[in-house]
Every structure is written in C-alpha cells, then in structure tokens.
Phi, psi and omega in degrees: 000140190211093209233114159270152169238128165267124166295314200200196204264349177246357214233140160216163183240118163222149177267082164263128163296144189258074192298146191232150203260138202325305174306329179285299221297315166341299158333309214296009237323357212298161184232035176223170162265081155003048197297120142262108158274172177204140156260116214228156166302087197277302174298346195275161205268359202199109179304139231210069152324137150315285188207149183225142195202131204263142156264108182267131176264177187251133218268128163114356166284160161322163163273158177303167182236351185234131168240184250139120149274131165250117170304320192291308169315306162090031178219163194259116188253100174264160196198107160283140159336320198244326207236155163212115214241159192246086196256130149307157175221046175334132146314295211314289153356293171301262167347322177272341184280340210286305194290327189288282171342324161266357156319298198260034157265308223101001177282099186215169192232140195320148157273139149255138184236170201213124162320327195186180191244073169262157143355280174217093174309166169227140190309127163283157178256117164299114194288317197288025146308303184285317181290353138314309209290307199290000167261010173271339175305312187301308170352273182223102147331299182315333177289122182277332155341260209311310191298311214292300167330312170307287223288348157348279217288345175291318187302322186297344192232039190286344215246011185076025188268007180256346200295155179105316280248331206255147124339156137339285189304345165279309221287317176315310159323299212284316139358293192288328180300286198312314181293297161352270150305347156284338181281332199256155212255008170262353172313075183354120180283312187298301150358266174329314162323285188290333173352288179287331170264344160288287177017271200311309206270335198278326178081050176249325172285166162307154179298329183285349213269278191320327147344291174298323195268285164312006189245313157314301203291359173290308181287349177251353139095067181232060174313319179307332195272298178326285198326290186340288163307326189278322156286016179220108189312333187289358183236146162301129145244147190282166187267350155307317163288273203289051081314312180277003163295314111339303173280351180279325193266295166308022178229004187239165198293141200322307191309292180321304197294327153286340161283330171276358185276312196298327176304319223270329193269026153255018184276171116307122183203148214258154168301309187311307176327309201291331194279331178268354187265340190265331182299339174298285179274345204255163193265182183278340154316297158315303179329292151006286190277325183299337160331305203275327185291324209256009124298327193272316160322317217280307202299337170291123181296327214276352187246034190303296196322321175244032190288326196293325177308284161351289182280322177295329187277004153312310214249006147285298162313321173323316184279323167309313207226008184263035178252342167297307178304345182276331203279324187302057224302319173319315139305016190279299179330317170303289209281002176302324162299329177242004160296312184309283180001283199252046132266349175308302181307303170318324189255020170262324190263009179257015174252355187256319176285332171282346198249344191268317173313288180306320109004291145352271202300311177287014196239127178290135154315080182249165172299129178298125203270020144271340171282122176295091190264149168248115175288097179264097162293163213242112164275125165241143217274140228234134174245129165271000000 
C-alpha cells in the first residue's frame, strides 16, 4: 500500500505500511497495523522526509484507500472502506516546512516590513540592506560589483529613508571609500555617475560630510550632482561650494552663466564666509565676469526678488579682488561696465539721500494725530 497527497508545489504526503519481517511479526502481539506518514520534500535531488508520524490502524479493516487535508480544520484525514483516523496538521506547521524546502533551493523571497497593522499597510524600507551594501564598499573599494550594489540599494531609499542610518565614523569611512574609488582611474564612469546621484539623493551624509562629498563631486567636475543639493531649499551648502559654482558659471557662455549666478543667489550665504570662499577660489578675471552677469541681474525686473542679493554679492567681490583689480590695468577696460554700475549706484542713493533732506526741511511742524492738546476756556464776566 502506497498512498500521496500533494500539499503545495514543494510538499508532499506519503502513506506507508510499516513492513515487519517474519520474525518480528512472531514477536509480536500488536493488535494494530502500523501506518507511516511522511512529509516529504517534492524538490529535492535525494528523497528527504521532513517530518514523520506513526499511525496505528485496527488490525483486520481494510487498509486506508485515501488521504485528504481539511484547511479549515487544520488536519490530515485518512479514509479506509470501513475505519478513518484524524491526524492534526497546523498550517503553521505546513507553511514553516513549506520555507524550509525553498531555502534550500536557494529561493528566497524579499522581507518586508510594514508602518502598521492596517488593511493595507505601506511598505517600510529595511535599512540594514544598505548598511550591509555600504560596509562591503568600506571593505574593498576596489570591487566595481559592490558599487554597483550600493548604488541599488541607495536608489531604493531616495525618499531619504536611510538617513540618519550611518555614525559619524561611517560616514567618514564611507568617504574615504568614495575618494577611492574616484581617484582610481580603472573605475566604471558610468558606474561612478550613478554612485554619486544615489549618495547624494539618499541623504545618508551630515552636512559636514556632504560638505566633503560635494567639494569632490566640483573636482571630478560633476556639477549635476551639486545642482541636486542646490535645487533643494531644504539643504545647507557651504559658501565655498557656491564659490565653485561661480567659478564653473565664469567659465560658460553668457546666458548659461547667468542662469547659473541666479541659482547660488537663491541660497543664503553670510558675508565673511562668502568674501573668503571667493577670494580663494575665483580668480579677479572670473570675478569680473560674474560681476558683470549680476548687474544685468540686479536691472531686470523679472529678477526683483534677488536684486537685493545681488547687489550684496557685488560688494562682496568688490572686497574680495577689488584692490587686485585697481593694480591690474588689463582688466580695467573689463571691469568698466560695472564700475559704470556703482557709480550709478553711488549718485542714485546720493540723489535719494539728497531728496530725503530736502523733504525734512520743506515739511510743516504738525502735531503727531495721536497726540492729545487739552483747551481750557476762560470765562469772562458780561457788563450789563
């Protein structure tokens, strides 16, 4: 006798007689039949029980002719002509062997975690994917596999769900990991590209670290990385990157260079910080020209909103390069356009300053109209 049940597409139920060899049987008083169940393994290369389980059947019934799983039930129903026996089953049970049988295919299916136990939950992002991927990185630089891998696992959390995720002292790792591999001139260009825009977009460094991390993607000259942190109000840039930024915008054709002067002037950026990150990077030639885009800025109306920006980051290059700029006479003819600029400037508020006095002066003393006078009237005595 021999009976299968296919459970799933890896699980199967087989049904055996438990054969006993004349001697034994001699032995033997039982007044049952021995059933083997076995829960068994459909995939595997080398027939494998699972799980095993002795049945006693009633010795002079038919043998079973049938097996069954009832789901609801949660049990395994063998069925004999005459007799029927009732074995428990958990699902639970089925379901943890069902996994163990696709392990060891090698099969395995994503984990997910879920924000809540609603109807229809939303997915959470597992972090320590990635804090896997990036310590294999730390690792060996050198793999172009492992870059490739991170950057995956970065694209998938683009929405900032790893941030926070790394320590300093990672990120500073990871850093060095980054330099690495940019530096090596056997490195996948493409590769590398998407790296640096998964990095960037995932938000796993610190401001000082991203700092660092943009001050690289300027030297590999991967502005497009930059733009990114720089279209998005929510993050600090240092004024030292929108120093090189300037200088990347002095090196391009007139429209592009002003369009890109409007981007750094829609950032915030402190004077000192600023006059010492342009005195660094931009040369007085470069000065010059950015000098020259942010007068054509400040005079357009459609740009009022950063004119005022403008005119300060004027007088910040002015403090940077303008004592370079009087000794240099070859650049004087350059800078003539925007010297005309603040002299204008200079005989607009000193025509403004002059208009305000002269207003002062021409203007009647009146009583402020909150101010209260009290009137006493005088009586005087009436001669009839």
């Amino acid at each position: 006798m021999h009976l299968e049940l296919d459970l799933n597409a890896y699980l199967k139920i087989e049904l055996d007689r438990v054969v006993e060899d004349d001697e034994q049987q001699s032995r033997s008083n039982k007044k049952h039949t021995e059933l083997m169940i076995q829960l068994t393994d459909k995939k595997a290369s080398k027939a494998a029980a699972l799980a095993k389980k002795v049945l006693r059947w009633p010795i002079g019934q038919t043998l079973p002719t049938q097996i069954t799983y009832d789901s609801s039930e949660e049990q395994l129903i063998v069925v004999g002509p005459t007799s029927e026996a009732v074995v428990p089953f958990p699902k639970s049970k089925i379901d943890s062997l069902t996994a163990t049988a696709i392990a060891k295919l090698g099969v395995t299916a994503k984990a997910k975690t879920f924000s809540s136990f609603a109807v229809n939950p939303i997915d959470t992002f597992d972090v320590r994917t990635v804090m896997k991927s990036i310590q294999n990185v730390i690792e060996n630089p050198e793999k172009e596999k492992r870059w490739k891998q991170l950057t995956a696992k970065l694209e998938e959390c683009s929405n900032g769900e790893a941030s926070g995720a790394l320590s300093a002292i990672e990120q500073t790792q990871l850093m060095d990991a980054i330099r690495k591999y940019a530096d090596d001139v056997d490195s996948d260009v493409e590769t590398l590209d998407a790296m640096l825009v998964a990095v960037v977009t995932a938000r796993i460094l610190s401001y000082r670290n991203e700092d660092v991390f943009l001050r690289l993607c300027v030297e590999k000259q991967k502005t497009n990385v930059v733009e990114i942190v720089l279209n998005d109000s929510a993050r600090v840039v240092s004024e030292f990157i929108l120093a090189e930024l300037l200088k990347i915008a002095a090196g391009k054709p007139e429209d592009e260079r002003r369009e890109q002067v409007c981007q750094v002037l829609s950032r915030n950026f402190s004077k000192q910080p600023m006059t010492e990150a342009t005195a660094e990077v931009l040369t007085v030639s470069e000065s010059i020209d950015i000098m020259t885009s942010l007068t054509e800025i400040y005079r357009e109306l459609s740009k009022i909103d950063i004119s005022g920006k403008a005119l300060a980051l004027i007088t910040i290059l002015m403090d940077a390069h303008g004592s370079r700029i009087v000794y240099e006479d070859k650049l004087h003819q350059k800078f003539a356009a925007v010297s005309n600029f603040i002299i204008e400037m200079q005989s607009l508020v000193g025509t403004f300053a002059r208009l305000e006095a002269a207003i002062e002066e021409t203007s009647d003393s009146l009583p402020a109209s909150n101010v209260v006078i009290r009137i006493n009237p005088i009586a005087h005595p009436i001669n009839w």
